[in-house]
gemmi code that builds the backbone of each chain (N, CA, C; Angstrom):
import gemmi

chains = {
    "A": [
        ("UNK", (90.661, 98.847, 97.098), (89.757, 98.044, 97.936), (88.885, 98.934, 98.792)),
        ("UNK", (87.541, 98.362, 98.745), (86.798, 99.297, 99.828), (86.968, 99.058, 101.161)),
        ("UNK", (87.263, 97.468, 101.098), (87.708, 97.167, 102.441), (86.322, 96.458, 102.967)),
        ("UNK", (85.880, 96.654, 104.107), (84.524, 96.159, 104.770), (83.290, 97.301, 104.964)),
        ("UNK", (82.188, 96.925, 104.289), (81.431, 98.636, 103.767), (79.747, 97.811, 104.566)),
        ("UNK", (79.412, 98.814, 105.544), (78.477, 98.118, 106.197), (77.204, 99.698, 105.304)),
        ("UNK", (75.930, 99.020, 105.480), (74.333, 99.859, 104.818), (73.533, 99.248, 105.625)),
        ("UNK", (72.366, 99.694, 106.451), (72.892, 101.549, 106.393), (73.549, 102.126, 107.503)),
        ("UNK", (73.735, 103.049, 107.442), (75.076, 103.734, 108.636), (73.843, 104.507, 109.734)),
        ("UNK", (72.551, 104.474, 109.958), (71.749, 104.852, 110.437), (70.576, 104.094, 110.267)),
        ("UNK", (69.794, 103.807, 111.455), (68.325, 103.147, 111.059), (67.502, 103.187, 112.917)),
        ("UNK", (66.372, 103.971, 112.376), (65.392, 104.198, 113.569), (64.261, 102.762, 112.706)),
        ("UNK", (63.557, 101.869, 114.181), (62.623, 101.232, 114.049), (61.791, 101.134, 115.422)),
        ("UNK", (60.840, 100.945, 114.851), (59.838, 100.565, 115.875), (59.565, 99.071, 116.377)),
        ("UNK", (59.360, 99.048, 117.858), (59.590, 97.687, 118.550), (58.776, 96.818, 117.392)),
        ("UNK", (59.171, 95.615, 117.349), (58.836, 94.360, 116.803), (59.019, 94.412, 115.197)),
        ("UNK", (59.738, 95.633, 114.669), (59.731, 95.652, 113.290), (61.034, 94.514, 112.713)),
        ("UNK", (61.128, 94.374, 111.614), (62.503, 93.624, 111.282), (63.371, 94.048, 110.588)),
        ("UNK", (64.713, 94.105, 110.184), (65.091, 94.388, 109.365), (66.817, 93.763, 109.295)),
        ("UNK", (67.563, 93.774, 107.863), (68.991, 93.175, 107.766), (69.968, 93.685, 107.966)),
        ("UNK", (71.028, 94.239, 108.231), (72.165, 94.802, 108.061), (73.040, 93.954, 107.104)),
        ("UNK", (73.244, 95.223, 106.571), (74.001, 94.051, 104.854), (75.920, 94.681, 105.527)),
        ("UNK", (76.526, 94.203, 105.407), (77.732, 93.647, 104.922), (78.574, 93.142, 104.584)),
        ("UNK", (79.386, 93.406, 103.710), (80.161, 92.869, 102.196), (82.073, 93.473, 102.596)),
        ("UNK", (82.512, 92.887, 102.157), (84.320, 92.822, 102.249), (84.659, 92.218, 100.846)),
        ("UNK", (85.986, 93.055, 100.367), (86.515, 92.744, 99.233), (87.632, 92.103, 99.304)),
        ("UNK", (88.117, 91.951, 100.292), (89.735, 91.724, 100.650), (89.709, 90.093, 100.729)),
        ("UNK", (88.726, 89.459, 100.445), (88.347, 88.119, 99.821), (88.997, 86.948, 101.445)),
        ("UNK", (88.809, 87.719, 102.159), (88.345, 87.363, 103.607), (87.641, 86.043, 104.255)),
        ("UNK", (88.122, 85.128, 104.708), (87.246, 84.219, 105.395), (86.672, 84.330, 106.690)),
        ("UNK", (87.364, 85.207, 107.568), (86.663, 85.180, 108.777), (85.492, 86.254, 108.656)),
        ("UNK", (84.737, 86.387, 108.994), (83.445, 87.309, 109.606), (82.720, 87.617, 110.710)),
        ("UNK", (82.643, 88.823, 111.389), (82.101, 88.778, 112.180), (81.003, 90.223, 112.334)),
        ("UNK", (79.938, 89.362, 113.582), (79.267, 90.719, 113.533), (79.277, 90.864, 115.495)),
        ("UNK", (79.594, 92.267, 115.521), (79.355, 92.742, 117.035), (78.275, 93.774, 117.191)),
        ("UNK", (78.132, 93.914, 118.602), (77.147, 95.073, 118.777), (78.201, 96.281, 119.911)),
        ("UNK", (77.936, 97.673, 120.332), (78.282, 98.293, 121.130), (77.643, 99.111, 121.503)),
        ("UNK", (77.346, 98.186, 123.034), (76.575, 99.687, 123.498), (77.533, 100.577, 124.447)),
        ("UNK", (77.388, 101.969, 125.159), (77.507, 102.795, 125.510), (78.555, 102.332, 126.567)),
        ("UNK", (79.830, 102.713, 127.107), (80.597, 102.568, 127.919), (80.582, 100.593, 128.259)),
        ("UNK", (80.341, 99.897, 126.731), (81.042, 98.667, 127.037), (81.829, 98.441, 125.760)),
        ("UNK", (82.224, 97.045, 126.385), (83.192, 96.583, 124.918), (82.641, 95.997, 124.165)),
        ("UNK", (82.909, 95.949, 122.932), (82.650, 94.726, 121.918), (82.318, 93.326, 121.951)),
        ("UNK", (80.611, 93.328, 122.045), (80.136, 92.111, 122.430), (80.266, 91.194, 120.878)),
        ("UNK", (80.474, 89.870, 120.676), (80.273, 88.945, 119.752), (78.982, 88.361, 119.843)),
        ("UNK", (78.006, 88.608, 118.304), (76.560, 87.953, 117.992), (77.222, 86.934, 117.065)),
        ("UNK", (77.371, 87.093, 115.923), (77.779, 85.671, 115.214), (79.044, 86.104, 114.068)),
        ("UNK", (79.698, 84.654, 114.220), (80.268, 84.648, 113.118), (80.599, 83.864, 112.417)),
        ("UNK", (81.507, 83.770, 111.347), (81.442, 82.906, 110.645), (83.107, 82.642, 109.666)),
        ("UNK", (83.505, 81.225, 109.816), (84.917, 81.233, 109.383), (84.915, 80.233, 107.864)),
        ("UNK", (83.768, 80.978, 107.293), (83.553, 80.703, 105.352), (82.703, 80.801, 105.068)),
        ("UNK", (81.955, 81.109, 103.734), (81.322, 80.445, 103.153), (80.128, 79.418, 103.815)),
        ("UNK", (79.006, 79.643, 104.285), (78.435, 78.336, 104.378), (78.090, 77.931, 106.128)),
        ("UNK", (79.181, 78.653, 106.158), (79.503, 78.117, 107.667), (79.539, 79.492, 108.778)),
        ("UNK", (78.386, 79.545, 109.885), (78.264, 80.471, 110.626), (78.036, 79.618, 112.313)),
        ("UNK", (78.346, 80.515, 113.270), (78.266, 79.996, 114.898), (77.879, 81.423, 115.632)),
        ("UNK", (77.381, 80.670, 116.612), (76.411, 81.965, 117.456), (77.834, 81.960, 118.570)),
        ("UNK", (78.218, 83.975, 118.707), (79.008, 84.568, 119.461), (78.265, 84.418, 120.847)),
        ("UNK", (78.484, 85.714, 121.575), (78.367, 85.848, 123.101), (76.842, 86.028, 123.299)),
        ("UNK", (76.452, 87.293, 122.622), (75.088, 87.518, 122.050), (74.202, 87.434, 121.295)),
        ("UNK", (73.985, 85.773, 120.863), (73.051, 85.578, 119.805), (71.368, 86.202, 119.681)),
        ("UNK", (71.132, 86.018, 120.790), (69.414, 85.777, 120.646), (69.335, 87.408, 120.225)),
        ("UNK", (67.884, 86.716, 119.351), (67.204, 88.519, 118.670), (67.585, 88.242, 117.022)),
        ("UNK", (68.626, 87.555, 116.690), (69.562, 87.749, 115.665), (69.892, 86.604, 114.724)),
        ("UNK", (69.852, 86.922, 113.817), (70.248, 85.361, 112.758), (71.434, 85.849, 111.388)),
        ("UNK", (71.866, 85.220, 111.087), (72.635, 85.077, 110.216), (72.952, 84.541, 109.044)),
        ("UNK", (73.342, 84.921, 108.059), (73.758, 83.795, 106.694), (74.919, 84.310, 106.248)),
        ("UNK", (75.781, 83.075, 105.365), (76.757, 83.230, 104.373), (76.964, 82.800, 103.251)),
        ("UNK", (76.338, 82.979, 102.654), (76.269, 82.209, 100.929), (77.393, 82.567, 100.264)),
        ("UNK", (78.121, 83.565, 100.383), (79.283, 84.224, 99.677), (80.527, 84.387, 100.524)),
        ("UNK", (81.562, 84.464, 99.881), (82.537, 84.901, 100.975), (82.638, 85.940, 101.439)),
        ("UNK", (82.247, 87.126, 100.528), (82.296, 88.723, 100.375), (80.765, 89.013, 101.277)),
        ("UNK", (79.796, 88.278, 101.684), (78.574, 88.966, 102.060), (78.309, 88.314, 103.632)),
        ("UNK", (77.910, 88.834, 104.692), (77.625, 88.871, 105.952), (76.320, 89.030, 106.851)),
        ("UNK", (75.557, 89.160, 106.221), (74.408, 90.169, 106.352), (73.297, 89.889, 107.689)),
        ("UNK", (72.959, 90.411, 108.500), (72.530, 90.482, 109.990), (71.101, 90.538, 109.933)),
        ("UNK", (70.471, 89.613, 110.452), (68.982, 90.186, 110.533), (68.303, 89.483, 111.865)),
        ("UNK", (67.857, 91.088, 112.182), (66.933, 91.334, 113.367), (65.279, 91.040, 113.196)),
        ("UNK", (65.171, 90.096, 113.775), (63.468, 89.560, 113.475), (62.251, 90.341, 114.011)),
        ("UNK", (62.683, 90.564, 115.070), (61.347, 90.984, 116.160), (62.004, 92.145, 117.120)),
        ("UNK", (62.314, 93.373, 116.770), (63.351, 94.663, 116.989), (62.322, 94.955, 118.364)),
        ("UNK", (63.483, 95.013, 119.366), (63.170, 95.143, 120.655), (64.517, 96.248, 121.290)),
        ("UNK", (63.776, 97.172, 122.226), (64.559, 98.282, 122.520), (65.645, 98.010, 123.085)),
        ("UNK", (66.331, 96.344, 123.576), (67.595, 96.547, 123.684), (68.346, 96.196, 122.834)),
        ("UNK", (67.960, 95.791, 121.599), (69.067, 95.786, 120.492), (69.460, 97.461, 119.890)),
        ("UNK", (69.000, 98.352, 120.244), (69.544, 99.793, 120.377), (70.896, 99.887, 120.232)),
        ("UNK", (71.710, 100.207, 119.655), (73.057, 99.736, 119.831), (74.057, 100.488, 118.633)),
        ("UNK", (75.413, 100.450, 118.744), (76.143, 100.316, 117.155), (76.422, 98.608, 116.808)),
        ("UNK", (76.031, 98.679, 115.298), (76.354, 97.353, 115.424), (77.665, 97.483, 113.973)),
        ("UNK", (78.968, 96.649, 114.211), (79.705, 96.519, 113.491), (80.014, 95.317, 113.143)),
        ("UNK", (80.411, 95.196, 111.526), (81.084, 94.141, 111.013), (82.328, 94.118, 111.090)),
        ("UNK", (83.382, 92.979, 111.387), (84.589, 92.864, 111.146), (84.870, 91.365, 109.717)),
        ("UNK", (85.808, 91.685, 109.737), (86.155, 90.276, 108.857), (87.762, 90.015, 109.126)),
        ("UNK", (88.676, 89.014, 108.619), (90.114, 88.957, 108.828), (90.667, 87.840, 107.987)),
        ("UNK", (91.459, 88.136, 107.620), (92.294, 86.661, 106.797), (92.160, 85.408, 107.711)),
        ("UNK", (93.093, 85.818, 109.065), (93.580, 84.697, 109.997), (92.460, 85.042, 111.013)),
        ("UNK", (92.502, 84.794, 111.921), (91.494, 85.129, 113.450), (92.415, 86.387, 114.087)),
        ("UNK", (93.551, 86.752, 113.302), (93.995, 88.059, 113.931), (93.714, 89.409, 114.149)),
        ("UNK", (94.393, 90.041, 113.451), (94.020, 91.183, 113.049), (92.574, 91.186, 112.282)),
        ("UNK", (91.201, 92.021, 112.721), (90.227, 92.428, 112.069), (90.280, 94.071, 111.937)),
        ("UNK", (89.226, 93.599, 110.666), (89.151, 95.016, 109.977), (88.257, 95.022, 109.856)),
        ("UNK", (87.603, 96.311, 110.382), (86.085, 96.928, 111.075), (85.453, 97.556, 110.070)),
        ("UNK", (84.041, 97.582, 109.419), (83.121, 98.564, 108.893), (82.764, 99.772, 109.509)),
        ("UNK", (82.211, 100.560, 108.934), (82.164, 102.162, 110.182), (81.226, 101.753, 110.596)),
        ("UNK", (79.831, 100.573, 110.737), (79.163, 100.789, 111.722), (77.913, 101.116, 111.493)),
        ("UNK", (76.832, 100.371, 111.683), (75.298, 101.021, 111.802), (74.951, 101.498, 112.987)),
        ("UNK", (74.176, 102.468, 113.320), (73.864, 103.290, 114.638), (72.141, 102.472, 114.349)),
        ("UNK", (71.763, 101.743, 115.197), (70.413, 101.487, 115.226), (70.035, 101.901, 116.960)),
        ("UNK", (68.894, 102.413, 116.487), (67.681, 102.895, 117.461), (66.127, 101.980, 117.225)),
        ("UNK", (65.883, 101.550, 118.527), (65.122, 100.685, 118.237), (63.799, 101.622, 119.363)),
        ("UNK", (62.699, 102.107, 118.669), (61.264, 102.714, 120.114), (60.205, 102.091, 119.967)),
    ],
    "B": [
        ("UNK", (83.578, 88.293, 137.833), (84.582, 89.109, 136.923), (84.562, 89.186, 135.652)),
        ("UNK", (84.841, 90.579, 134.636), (84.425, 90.486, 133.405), (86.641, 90.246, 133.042)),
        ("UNK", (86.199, 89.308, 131.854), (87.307, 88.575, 130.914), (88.615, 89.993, 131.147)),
        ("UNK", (88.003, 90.659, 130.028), (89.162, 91.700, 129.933), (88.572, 93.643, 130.931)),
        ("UNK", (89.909, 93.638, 131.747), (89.082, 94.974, 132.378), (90.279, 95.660, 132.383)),
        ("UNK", (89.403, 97.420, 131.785), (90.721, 98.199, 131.674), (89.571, 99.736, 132.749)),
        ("UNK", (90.836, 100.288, 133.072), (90.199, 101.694, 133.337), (89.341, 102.673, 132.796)),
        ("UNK", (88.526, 102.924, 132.444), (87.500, 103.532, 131.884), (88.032, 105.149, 131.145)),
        ("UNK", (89.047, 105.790, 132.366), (89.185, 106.651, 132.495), (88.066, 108.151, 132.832)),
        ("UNK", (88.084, 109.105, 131.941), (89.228, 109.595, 131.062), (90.090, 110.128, 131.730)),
        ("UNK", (91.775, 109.819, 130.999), (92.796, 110.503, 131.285), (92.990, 111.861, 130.225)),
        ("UNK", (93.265, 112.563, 131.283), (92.870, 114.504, 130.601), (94.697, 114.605, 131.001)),
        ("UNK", (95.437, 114.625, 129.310), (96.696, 115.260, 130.033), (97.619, 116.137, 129.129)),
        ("UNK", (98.325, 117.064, 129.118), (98.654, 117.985, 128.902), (99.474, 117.048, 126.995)),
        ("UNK", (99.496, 117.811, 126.214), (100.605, 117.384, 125.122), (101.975, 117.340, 125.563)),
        ("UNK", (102.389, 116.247, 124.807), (104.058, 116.050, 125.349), (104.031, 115.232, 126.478)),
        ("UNK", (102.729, 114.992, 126.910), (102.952, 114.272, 128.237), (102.731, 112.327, 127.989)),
        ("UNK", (103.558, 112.086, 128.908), (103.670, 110.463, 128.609), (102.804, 110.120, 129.619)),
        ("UNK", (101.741, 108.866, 129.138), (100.488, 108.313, 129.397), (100.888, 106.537, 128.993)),
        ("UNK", (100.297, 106.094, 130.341), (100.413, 104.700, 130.481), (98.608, 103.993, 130.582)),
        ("UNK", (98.274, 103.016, 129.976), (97.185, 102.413, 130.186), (97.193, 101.084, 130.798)),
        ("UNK", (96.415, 100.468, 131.620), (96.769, 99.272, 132.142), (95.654, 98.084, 131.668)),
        ("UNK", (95.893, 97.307, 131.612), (94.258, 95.977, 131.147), (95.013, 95.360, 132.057)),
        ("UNK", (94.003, 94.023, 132.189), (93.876, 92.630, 133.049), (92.630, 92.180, 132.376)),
        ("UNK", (93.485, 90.716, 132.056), (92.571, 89.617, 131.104), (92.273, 88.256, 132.217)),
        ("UNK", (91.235, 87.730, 132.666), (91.096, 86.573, 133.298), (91.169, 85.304, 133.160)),
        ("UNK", (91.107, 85.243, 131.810), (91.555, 83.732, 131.000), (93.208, 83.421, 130.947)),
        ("UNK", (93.357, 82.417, 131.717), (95.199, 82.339, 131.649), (95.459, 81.895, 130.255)),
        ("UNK", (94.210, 80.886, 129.979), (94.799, 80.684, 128.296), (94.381, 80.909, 127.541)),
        ("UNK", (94.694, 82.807, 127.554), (94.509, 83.759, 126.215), (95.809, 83.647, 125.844)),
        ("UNK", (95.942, 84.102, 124.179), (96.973, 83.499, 123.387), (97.394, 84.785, 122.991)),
        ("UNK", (96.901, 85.586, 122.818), (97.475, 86.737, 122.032), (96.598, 87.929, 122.538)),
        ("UNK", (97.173, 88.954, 121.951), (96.753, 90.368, 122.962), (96.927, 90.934, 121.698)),
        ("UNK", (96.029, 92.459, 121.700), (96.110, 93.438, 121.050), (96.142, 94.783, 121.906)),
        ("UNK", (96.197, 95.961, 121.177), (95.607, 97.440, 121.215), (94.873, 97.826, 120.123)),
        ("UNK", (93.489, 98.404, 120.689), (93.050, 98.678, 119.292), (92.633, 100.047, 119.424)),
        ("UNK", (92.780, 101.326, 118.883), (92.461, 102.664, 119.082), (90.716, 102.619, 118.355)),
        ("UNK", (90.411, 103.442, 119.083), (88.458, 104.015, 118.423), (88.864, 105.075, 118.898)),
        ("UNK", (88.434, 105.849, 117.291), (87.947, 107.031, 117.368), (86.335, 107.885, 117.566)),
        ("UNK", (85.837, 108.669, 118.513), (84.732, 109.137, 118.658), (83.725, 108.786, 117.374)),
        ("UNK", (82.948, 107.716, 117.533), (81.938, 107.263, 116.446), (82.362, 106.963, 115.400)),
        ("UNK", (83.492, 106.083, 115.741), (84.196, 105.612, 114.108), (84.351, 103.987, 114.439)),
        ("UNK", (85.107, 103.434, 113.762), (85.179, 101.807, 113.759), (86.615, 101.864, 114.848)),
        ("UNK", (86.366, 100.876, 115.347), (87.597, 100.098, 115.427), (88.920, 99.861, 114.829)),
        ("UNK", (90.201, 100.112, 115.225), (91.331, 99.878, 113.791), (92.557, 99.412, 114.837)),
        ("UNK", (93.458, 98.197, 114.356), (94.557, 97.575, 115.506), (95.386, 98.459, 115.547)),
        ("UNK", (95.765, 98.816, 116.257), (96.845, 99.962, 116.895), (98.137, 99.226, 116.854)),
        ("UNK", (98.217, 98.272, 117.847), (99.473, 97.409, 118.125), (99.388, 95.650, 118.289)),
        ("UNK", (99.962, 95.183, 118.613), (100.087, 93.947, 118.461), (100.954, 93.796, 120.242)),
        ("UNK", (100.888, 92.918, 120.511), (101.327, 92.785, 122.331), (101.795, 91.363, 122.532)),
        ("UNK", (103.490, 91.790, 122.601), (104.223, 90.589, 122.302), (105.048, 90.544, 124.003)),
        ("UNK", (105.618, 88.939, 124.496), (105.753, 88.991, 125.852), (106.958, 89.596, 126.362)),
        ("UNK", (107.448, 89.746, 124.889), (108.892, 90.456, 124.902), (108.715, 91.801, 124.861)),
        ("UNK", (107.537, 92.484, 125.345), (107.348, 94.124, 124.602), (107.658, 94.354, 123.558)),
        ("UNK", (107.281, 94.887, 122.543), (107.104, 95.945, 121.446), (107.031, 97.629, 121.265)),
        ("UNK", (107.491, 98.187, 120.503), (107.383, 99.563, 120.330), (107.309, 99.784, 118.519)),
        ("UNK", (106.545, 100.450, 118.462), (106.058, 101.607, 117.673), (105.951, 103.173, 117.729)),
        ("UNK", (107.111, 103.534, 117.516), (107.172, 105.170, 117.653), (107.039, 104.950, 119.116)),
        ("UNK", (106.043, 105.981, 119.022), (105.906, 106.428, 120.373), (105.255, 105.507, 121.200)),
        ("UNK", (104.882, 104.598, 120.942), (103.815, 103.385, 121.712), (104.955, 102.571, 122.076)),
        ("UNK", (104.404, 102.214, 123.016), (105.168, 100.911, 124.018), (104.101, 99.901, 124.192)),
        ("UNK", (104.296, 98.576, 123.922), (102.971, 97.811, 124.742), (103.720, 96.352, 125.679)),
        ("UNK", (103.725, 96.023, 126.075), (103.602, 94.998, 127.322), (102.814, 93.943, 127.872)),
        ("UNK", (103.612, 93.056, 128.026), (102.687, 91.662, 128.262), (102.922, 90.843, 129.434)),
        ("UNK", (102.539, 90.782, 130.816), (103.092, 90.045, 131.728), (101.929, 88.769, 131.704)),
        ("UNK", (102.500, 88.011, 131.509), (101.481, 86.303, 131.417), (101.259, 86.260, 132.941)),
        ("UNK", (102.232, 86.498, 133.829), (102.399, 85.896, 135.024), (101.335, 86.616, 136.034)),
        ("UNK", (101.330, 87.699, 135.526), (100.453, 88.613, 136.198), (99.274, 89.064, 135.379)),
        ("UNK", (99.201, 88.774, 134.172), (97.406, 88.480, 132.867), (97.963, 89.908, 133.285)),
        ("UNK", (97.990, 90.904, 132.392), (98.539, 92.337, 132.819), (99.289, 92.379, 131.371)),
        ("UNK", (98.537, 93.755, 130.842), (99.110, 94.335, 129.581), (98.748, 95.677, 129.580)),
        ("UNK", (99.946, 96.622, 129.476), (100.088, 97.742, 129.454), (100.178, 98.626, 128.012)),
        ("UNK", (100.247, 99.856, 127.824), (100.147, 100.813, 126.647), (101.065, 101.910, 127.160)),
        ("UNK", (101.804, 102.503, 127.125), (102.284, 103.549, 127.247), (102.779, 104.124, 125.743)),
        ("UNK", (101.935, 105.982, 126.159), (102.162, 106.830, 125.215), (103.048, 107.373, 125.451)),
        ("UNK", (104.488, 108.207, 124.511), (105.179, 109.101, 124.757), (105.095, 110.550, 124.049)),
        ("UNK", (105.206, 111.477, 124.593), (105.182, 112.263, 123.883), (103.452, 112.279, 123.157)),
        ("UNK", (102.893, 112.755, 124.152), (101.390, 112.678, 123.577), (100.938, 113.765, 122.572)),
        ("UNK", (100.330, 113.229, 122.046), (99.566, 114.985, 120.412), (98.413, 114.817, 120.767)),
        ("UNK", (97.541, 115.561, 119.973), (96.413, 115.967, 120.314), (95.592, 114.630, 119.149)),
        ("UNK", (96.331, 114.162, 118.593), (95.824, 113.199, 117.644), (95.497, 111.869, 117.905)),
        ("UNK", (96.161, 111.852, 119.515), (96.224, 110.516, 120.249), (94.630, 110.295, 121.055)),
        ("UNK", (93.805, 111.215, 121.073), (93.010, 111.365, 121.782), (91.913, 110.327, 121.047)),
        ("UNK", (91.395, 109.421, 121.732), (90.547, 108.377, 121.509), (90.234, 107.467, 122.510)),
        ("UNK", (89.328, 106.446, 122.497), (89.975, 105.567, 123.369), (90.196, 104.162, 122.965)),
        ("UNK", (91.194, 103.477, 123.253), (92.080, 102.617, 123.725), (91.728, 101.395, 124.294)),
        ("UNK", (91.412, 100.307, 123.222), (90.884, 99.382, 123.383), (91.506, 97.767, 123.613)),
        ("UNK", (91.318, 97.380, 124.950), (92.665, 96.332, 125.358), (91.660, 95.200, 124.678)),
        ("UNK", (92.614, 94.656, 124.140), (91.602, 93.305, 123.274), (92.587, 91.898, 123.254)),
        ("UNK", (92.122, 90.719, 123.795), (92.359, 89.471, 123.853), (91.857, 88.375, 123.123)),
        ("UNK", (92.675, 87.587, 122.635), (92.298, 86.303, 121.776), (91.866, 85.054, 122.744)),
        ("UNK", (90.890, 84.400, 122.939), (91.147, 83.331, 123.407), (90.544, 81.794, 122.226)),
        ("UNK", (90.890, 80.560, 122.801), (90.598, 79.913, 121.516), (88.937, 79.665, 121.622)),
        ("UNK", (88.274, 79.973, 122.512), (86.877, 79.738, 122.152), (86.037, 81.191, 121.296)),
        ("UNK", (85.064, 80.407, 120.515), (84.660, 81.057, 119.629), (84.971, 81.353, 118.332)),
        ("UNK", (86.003, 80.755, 117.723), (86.591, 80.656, 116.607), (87.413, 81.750, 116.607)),
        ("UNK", (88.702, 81.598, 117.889), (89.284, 82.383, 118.086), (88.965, 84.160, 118.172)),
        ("UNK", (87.681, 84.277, 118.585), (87.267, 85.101, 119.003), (87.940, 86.489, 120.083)),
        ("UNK", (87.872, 87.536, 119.439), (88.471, 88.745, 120.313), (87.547, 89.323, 121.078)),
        ("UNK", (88.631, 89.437, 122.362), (87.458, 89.938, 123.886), (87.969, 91.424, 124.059)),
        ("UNK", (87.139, 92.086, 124.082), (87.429, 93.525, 124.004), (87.053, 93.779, 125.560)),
        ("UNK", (87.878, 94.975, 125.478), (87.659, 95.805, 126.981), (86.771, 96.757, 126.777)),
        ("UNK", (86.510, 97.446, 127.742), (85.450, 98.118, 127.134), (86.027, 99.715, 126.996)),
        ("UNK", (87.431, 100.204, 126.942), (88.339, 100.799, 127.037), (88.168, 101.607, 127.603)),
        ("UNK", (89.641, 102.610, 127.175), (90.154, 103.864, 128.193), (89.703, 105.046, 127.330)),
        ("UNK", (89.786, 105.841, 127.350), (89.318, 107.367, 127.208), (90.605, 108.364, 127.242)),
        ("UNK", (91.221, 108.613, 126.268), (92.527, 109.411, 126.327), (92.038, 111.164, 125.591)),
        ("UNK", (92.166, 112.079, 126.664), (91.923, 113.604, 126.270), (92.963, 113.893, 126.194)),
        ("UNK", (93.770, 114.525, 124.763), (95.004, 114.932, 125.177), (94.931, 116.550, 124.853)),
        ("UNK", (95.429, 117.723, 125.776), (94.839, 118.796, 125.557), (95.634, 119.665, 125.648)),
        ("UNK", (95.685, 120.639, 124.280), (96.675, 121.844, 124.507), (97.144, 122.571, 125.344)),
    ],
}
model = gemmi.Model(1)
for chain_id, residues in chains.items():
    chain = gemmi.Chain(chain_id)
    for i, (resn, *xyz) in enumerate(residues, 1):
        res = gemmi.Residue()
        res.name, res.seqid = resn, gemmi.SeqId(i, " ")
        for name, pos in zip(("N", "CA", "C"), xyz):
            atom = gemmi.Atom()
            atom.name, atom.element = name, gemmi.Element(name[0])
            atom.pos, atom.b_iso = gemmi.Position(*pos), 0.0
            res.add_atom(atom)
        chain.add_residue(res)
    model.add_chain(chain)
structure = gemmi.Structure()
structure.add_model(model)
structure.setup_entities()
């Protein structure tokens, strides 16, 4: 199993550009989630989603949208890239709402 | 007040030496507790599980006082492998059982 595999693991953009963060899980997973982290905080919640079909806006939605057509796919997209979405942003996913299991993480820079 | 708050640190302490971490969660009805270790620019991964009866793992101890929202970590016998930081993380039922992260501790453990 690859486990939860986030692309790309790096991405510089310029304010107002757009772009997706794709991630995918093999471990045939229903929960999903996506967080952001910035610098000396914790793990904020943008959205997630518990199937297939079905997604809800976390702590930090705005900036950010979401889909789930698959069970295995997650994928994040930033519409209008503004310098405080700067951030790491990670996927988790989990069988139950327990234990999650983390992707290594996109490093986005947003100028 | 933020949900879950732990010490920032960093604790700088010799190998072999036993290291305690402290959190405080503000929601009385959080349901479940974790530890989750991060390594310097890596993902997230559950360390422990935080039961009201305490738990141990090797060298980990973790702790749960409901009465006092108060959950502890103690390391024994510290390595140099322990060095990360130490992420106090809480379940509560909003958000689709959503995990509230601390924004953790900072453990240097040094020859």
């Amino acid at each position: 199993n690859a486990g939860v595999t986030q692309t790309p693991k790096f991405r510089i953009l310029k304010i107002g550009q757009s772009m997706t963060l794709q991630c995918a899980q093999d471990m045939n997973h229903n929960y999903m989630y996506w967080y952001r982290q910035d610098p000396g905080m914790g793990l904020k919640l943008i959205y997630y989603s518990v199937g297939a079909g079905i997604t809800d806006k976390g702590e930090v939605p705005n900036g950010y949208n979401v889909s789930r057509s698959t069970t295995e796919d997650f994928p994040l997209r930033l519409e209008l890239a503004a310098p405080s979405q700067t951030s790491v942003y990670f996927c988790a996913s989990s069988k139950t709402s327990y234990e999650q299991y983390f992707g290594p993480g996109t490093r986005l820079t947003v100028t | 007040r933020k949900e879950v708050e732990q010490d920032p640190g960093p604790f700088n302490v010799p190998e072999g030496a036993t290291v305690a971490f402290n959190c405080t969660y503000s929601n009385s009805a959080s349901q479940s507790f974790f530890w989750y270790r991060q390594d310097c620019r890596k993902e997230p991964k559950l360390l422990m599980s935080v039961y009201s009866s305490g738990n141990e793992d090797g060298r980990f101890t973790a702790q749960l006082n409901r009465a006092s929202q108060y959950i502890s970590l103690l390391i024994r016998d510290s390595k140099l492998s322990d060095s990360a930081t130490y992420l106090c993380v809480v379940i509560t039922m909003e958000y689709g059982n959503k995990l509230v992260f601390g924004a953790g501790t900072i453990l240097r453990v040094k020859s």
